[in-house]
TINU-200573 format. One line per 4 residues: number of its first residue (from 1); their letters; for each residue x, z, y of N, C-alpha, C. Coordinates in nm, 3 decimals. Atoms other than C-alpha are relative to their C-alpha. Example, Ala and Ser with C-alpha at 12.3 -4.5 7.8 and 13.67 -1.06 7.14 Angstrom:
! residues 2
1 = as = 0.089:0.000:-0.119:1.230:0.780:-0.450:0.090:0.000:0.120 | -0.082:-0.006:-0.119:1.367:0.714:-0.106:-0.077:0.073:0.109
END
This chain:
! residues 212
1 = xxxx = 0.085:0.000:-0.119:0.000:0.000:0.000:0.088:0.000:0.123 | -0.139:0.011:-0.111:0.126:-0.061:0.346:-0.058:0.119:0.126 | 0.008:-0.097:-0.113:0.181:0.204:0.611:-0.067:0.016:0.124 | 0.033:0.067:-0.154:0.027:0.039:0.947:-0.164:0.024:-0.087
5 = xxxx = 0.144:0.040:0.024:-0.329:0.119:1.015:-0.072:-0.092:0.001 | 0.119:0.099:0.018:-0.632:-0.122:0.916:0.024:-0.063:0.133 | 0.041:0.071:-0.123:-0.710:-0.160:1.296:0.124:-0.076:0.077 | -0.140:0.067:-0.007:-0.361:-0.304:1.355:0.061:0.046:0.121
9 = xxxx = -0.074:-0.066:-0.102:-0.246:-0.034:1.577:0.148:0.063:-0.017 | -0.115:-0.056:0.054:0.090:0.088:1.563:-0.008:0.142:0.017 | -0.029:-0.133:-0.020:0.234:0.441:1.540:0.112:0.038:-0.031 | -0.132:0.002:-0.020:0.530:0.543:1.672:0.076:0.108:-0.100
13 = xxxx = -0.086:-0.067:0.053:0.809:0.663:1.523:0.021:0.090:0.021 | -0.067:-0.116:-0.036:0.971:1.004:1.503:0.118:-0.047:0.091 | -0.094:0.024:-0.088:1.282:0.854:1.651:-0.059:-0.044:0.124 | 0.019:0.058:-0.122:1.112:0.695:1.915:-0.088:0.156:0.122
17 = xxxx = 0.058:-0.109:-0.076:0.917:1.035:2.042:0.135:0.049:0.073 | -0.166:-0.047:-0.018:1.269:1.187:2.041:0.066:-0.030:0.097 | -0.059:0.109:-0.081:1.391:0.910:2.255:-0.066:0.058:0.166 | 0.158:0.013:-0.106:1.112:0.956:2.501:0.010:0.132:0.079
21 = xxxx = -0.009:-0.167:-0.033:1.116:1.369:2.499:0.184:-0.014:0.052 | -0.194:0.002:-0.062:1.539:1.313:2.571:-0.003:-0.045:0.128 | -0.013:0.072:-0.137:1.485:1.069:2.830:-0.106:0.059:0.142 | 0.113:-0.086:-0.085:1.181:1.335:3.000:0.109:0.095:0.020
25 = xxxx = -0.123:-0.141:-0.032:1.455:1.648:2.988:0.109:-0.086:0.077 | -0.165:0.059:-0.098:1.709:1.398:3.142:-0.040:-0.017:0.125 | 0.049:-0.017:-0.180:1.504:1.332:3.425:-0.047:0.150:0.084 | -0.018:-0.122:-0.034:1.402:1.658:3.460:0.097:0.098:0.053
29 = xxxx = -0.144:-0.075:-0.058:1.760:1.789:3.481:0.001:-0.105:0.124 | -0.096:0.117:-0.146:1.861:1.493:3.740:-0.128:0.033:0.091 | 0.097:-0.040:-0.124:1.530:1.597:3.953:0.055:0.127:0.033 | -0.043:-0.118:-0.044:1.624:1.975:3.952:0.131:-0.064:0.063
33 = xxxx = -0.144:0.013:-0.048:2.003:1.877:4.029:-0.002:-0.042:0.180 | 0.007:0.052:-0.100:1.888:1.662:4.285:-0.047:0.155:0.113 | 0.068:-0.089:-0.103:1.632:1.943:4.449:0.095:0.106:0.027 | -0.044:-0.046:-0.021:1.896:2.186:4.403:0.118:-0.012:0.087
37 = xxxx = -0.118:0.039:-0.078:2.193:1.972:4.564:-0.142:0.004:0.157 | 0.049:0.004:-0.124:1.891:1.931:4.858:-0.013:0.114:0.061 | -0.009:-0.160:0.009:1.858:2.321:4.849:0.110:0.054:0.102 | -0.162:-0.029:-0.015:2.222:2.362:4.917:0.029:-0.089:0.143
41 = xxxx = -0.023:0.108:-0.142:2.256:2.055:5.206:-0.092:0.092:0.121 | 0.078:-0.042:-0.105:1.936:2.257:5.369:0.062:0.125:0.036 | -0.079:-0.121:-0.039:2.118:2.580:5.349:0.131:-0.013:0.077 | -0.180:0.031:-0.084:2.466:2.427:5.515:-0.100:-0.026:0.126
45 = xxxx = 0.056:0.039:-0.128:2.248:2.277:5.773:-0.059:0.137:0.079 | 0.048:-0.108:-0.061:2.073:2.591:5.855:0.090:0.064:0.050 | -0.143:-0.089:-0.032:2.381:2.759:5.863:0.075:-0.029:0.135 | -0.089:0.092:-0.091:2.530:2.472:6.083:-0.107:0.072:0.138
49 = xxxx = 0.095:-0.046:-0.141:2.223:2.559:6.340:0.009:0.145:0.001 | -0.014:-0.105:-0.081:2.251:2.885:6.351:0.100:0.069:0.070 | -0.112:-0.010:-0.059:2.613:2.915:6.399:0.016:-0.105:0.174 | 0.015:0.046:-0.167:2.524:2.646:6.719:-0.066:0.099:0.073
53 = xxxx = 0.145:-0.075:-0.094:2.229:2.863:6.846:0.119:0.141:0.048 | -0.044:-0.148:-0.024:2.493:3.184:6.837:0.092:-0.041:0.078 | -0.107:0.014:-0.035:2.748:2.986:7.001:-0.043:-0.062:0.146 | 0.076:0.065:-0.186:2.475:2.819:7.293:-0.019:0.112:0.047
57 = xxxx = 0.041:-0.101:-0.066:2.358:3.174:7.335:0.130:0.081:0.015 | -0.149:0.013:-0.061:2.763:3.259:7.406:0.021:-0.064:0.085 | -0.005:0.092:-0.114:2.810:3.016:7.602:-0.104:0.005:0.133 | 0.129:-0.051:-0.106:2.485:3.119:7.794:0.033:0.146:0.060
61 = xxxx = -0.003:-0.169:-0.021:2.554:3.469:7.804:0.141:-0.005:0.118 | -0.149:-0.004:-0.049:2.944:3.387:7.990:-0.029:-0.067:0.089 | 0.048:0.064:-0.125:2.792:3.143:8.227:-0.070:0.062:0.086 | 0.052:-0.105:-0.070:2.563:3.369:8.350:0.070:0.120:0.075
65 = xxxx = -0.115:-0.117:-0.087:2.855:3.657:8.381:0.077:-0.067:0.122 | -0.128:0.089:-0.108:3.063:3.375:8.572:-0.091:0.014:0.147 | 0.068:0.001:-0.171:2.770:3.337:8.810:-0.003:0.154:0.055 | -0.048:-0.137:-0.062:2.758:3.716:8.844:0.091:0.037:0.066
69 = xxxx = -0.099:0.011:-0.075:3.067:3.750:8.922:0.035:-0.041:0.092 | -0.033:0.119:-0.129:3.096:3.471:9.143:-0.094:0.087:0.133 | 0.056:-0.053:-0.090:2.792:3.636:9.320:0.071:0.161:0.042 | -0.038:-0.141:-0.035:2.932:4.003:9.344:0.123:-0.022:0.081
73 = xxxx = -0.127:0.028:-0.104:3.273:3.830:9.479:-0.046:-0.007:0.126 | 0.048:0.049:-0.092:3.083:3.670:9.743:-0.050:0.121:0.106 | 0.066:-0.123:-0.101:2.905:4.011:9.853:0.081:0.114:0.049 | -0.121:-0.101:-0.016:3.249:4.226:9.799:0.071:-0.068:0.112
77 = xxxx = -0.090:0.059:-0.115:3.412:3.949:10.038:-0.094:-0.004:0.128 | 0.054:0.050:-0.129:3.138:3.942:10.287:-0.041:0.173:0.064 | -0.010:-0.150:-0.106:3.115:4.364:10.321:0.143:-0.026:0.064 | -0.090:-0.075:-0.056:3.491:4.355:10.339:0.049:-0.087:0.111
81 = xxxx = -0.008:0.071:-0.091:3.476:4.127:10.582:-0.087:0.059:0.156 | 0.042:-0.095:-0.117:3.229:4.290:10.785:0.067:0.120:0.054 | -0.047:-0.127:-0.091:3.416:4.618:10.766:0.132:-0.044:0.086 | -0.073:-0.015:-0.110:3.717:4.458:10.893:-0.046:-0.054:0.170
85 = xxxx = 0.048:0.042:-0.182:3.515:4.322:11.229:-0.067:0.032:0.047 | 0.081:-0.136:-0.079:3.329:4.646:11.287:0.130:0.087:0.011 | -0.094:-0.053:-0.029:3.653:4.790:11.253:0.087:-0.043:0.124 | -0.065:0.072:-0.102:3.810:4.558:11.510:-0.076:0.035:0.150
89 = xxxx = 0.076:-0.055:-0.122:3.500:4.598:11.727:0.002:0.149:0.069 | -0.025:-0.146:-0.060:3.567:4.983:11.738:0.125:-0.006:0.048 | -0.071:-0.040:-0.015:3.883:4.945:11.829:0.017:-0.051:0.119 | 0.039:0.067:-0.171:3.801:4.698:12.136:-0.110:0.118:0.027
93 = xxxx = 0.113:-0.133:-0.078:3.515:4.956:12.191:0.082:0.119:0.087 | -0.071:-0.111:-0.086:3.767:5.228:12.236:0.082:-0.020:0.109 | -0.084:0.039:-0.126:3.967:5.056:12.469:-0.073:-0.031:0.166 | 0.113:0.010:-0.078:3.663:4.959:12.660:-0.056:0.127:0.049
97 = xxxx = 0.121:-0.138:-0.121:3.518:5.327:12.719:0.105:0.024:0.027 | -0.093:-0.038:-0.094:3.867:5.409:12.810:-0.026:-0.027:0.158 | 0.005:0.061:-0.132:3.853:5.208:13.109:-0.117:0.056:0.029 | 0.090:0.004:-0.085:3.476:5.252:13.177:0.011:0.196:0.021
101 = xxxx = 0.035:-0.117:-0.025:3.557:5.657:13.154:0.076:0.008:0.136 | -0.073:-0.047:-0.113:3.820:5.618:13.453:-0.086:-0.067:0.107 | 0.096:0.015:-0.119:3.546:5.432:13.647:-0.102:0.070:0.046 | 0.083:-0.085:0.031:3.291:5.682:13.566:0.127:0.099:0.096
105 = xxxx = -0.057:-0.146:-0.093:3.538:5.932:13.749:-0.004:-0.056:0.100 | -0.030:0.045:-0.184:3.626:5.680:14.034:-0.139:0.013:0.101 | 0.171:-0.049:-0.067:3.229:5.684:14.086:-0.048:0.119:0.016 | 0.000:-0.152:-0.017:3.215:6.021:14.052:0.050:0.092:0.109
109 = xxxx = -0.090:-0.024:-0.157:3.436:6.094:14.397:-0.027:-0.075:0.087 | -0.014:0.074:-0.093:3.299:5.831:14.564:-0.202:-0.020:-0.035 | 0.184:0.052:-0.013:2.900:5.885:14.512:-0.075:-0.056:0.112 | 0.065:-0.009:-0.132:2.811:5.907:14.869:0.064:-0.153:0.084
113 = xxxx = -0.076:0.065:-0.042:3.019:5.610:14.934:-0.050:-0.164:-0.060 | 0.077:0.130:0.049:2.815:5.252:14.984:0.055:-0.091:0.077 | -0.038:0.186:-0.062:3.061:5.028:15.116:0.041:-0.093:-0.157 | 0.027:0.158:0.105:3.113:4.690:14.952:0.167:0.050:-0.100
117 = xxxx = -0.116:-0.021:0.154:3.447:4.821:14.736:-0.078:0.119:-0.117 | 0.103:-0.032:0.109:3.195:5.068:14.558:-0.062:-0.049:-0.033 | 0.109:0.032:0.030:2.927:4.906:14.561:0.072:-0.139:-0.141 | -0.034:0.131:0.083:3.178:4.623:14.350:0.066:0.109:-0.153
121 = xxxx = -0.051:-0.120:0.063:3.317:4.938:14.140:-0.128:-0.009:-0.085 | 0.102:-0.047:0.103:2.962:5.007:14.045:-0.057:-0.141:-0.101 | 0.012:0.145:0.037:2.929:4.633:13.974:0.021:-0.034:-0.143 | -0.114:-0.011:0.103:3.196:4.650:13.739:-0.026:0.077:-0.121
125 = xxxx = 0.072:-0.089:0.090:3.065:4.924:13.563:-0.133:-0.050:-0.086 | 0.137:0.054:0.063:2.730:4.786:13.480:0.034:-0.128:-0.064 | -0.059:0.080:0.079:2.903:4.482:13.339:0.056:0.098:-0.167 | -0.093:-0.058:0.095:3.137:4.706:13.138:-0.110:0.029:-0.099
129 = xxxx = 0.113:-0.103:0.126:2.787:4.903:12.936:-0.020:-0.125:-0.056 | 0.044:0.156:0.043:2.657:4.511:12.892:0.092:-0.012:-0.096 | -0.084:0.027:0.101:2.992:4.458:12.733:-0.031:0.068:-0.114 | -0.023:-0.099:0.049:2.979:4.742:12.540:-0.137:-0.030:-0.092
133 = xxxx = 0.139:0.023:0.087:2.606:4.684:12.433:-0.015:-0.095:-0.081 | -0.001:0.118:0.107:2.672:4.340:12.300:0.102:0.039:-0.165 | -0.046:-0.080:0.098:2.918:4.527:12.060:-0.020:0.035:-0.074 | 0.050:-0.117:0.073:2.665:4.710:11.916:0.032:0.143:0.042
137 = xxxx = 0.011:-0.107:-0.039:2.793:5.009:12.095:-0.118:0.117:0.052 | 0.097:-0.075:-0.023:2.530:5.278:12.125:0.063:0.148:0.022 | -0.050:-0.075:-0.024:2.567:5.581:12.324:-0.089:0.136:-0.043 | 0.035:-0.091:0.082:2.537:5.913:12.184:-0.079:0.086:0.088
141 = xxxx = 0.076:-0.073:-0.082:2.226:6.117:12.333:0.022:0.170:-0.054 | -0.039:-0.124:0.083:2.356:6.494:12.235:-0.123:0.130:0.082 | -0.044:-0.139:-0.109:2.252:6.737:12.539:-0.144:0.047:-0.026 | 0.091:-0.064:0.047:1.976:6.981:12.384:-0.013:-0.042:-0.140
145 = xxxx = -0.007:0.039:0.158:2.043:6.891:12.050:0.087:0.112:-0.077 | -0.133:-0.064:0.123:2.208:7.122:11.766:0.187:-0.055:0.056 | -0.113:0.050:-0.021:2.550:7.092:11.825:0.084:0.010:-0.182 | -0.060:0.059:0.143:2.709:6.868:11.521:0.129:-0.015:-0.007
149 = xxxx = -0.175:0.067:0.032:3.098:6.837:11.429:0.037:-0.140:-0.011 | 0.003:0.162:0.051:3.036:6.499:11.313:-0.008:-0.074:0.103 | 0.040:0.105:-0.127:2.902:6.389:11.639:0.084:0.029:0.155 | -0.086:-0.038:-0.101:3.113:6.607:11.905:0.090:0.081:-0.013
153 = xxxx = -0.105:-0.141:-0.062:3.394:6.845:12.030:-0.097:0.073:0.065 | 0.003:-0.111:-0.084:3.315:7.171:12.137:0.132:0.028:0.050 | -0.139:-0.023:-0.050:3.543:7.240:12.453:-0.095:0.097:0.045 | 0.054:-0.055:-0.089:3.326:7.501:12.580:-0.085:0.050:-0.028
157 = xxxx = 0.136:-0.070:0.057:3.079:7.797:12.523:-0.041:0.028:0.111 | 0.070:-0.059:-0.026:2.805:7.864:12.709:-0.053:0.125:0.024 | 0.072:-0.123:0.124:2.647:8.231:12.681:-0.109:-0.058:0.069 | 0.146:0.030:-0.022:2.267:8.230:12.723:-0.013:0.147:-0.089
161 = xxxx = 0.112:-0.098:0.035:2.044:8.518:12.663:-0.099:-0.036:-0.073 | 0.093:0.049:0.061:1.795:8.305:12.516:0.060:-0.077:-0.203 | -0.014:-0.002:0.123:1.832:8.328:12.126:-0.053:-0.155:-0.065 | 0.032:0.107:0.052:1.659:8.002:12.064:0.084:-0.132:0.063
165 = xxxx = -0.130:0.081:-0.051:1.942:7.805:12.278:0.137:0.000:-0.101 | -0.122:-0.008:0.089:2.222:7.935:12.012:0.046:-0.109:-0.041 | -0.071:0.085:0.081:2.442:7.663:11.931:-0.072:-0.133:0.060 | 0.052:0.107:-0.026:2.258:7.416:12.115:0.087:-0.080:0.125
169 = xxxx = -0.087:0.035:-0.098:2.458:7.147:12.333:-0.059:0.002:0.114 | 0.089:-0.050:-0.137:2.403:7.233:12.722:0.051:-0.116:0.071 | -0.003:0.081:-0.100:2.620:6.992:12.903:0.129:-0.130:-0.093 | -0.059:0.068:0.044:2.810:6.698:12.833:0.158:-0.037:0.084
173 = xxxx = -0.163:-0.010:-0.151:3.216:6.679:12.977:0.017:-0.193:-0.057 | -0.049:0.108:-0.024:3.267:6.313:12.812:-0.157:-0.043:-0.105 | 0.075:0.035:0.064:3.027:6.070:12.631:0.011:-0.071:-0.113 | -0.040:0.043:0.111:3.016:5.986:12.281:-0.068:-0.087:-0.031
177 = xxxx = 0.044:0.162:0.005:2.918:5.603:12.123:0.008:0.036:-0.141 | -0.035:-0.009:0.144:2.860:5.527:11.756:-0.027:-0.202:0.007 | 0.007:0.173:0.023:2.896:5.161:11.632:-0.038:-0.022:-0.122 | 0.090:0.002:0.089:2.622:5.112:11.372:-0.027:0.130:-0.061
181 = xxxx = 0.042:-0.205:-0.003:2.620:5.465:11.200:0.138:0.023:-0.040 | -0.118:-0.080:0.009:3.021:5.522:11.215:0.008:0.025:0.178 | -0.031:-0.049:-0.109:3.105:5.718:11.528:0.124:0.007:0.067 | -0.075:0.033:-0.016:3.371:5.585:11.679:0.069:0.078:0.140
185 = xxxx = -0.106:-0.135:-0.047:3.448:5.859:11.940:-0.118:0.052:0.012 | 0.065:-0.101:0.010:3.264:6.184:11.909:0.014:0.088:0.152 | -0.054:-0.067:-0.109:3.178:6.346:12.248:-0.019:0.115:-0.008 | -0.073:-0.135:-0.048:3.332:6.642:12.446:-0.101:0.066:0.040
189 = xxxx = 0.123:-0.041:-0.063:3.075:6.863:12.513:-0.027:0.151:-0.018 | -0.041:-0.189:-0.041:2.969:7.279:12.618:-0.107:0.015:-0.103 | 0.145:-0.076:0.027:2.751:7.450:12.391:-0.026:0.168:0.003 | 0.099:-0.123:-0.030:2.528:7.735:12.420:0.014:0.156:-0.156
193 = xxxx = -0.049:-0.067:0.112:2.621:8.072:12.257:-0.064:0.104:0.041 | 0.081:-0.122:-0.020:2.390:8.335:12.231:0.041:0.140:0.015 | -0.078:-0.133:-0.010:2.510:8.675:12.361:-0.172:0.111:0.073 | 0.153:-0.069:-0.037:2.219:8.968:12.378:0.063:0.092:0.128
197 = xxxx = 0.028:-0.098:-0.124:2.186:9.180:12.711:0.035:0.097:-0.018 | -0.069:-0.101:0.064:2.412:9.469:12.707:-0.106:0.082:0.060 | 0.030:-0.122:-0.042:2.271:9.797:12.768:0.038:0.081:0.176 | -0.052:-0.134:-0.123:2.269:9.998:13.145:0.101:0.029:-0.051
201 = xxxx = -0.068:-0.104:-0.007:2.554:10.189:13.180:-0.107:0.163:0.020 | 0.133:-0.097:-0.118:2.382:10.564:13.216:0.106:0.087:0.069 | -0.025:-0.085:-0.145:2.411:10.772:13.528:0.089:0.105:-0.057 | -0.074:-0.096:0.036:2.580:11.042:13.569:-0.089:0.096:-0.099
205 = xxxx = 0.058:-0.069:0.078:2.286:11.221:13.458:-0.015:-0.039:-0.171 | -0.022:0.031:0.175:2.325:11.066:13.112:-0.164:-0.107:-0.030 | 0.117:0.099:0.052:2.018:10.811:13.180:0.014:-0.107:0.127 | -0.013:0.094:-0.075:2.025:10.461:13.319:-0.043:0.002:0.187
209 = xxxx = 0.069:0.003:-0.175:2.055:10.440:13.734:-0.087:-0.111:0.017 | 0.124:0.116:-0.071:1.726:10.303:13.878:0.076:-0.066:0.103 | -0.010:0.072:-0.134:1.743:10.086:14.135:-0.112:0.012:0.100 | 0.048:-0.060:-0.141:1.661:10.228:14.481:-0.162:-0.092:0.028
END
C-alpha cells in the first residue's frame, strides 16, 4: 500500500518540520540580537544626551557667573569711582570754606560798612555758598540740637540753670558742612552745661541774708 493520502495531499516530513522549527529559532535569535543591539545604541544615545544636557547646563551656569561678575565689576568700578570724586570734591570743599571763613570774618568787621568794596566782598561771598552748593555741600544746622561728636567740636561750655538745656549746642564759633552723609568738617561750637543754683551763703545769724 502506498503512504500518500487518497485525496492527493501531501504530508510533510519530520525533517522538513525540523527545518522550519530551526529556521523559526534562527530568526528569533537574529530579531532579539537585533532588538537588543537597538537596546544598547538607545542606551549610548541617551547617555550621549545627557552627558550634552549636563554640559549645556555648565556652560549655562558659567555664562551667567561671567555676566555676574561682569555686572558686580561694573558697580564695584562705578562706587569706587564715585568715592574717589566725592573725595576730591571734599577736598576742593575744604579749601573753599577756608577762604569763605576769612570772608565771613572780613564781613564781620565791616557790617556797618556799605561802600562799593563791601558791598563786592559780600558779592563774593554769595558766589562762594553757590559754589559750594553745586558741590553738594550742605551746611550743618547744629545750634539747639544735642550736641554730637560726629558732627562738632566742643570749644566751650556754657552753664545754664535750666536742666533741660544740658548738653545742648548754644552758639556756633565756626560752621560745619557735610557732603552727602560724610562730614567733611565738623563744626566748632559752645555747649550748654547744666550747673544747679548754689545755695545762699547764711548770715551771720546762721540763716540766709534777706534782701533789704
Amino acid at each position: 500500500m502506498s503512504d500518500q493520502p487518497q485525496n492527493g495531499t501531501s504530508v510533510p516530513s519530520p525533517n522538513a518540520s525540523a527545518e522550519e522549527g530551526t529556521r523559526a529559532e534562527q530568526l528569533e535569535r537574529a530579531v532579539e540580537a537585533d532588538l537588543a543591539g537597538l537596546h544598547e545604541e538607545l542606551g549610548k544615545v541617551r547617555s550621549e544626551l545627557e552627558l550634552r544636557d549636563r554640559r549645556i547646563d555648565e556652560l549655562a551656569r558659567a555664562y551667567s557667573g561671567l555676566l555676574n561678575d561682569q555686572k558686580e565689576y561694573r558697580s564695584r568700578t562705578e562706587r569706587e569711582k564715585e568715592r574717589v570724586l566725592e573725595a576730591e570734591r571734599g577736598k576742593i570743599a575744604l579749601h573753599l570754606l577756608q577762604v569763605g571763613d576769612e570772608i565771613e570774618r572780613a564781613l564781620a568787621s565791616a557790617a556797618q560798612d556799605q561802600g562799593p568794596l563791601a558791598q563786592g566782598v559780600r558779592l563774593i561771598h554769595e558766589g562762594l555758598a553757590k559754589t559750594l552748593a553745586s558741590l553738594g555741600l550742605e551746611r550743618l544746622k547744629l545750634v539747639g540740637t544735642p550736641f554730637d561728636p560726629n558732627l562738632a567740636e566742643a570749644l566751650d561750655l556754657v552753664p545754664t540753670q535750666e536742666e533741660a538745656n544740658d548738653g545742648q549746642i548754644v552758639a556756633e564759633l565756626t560752621a560745619g558742612y557735610r557732603l552727602g552723609e560724610r562730614v567733611v568738617r565738623p563744626a566748632r561750637v559752645r555747649v550748654a552745661r547744666y550747673l544747679p543754683a548754689q545755695p545762699a551763703a547764711p548770715g551771720p545769724n546762721g540763716a540766709a541774708d534777706a534782701q533789704s
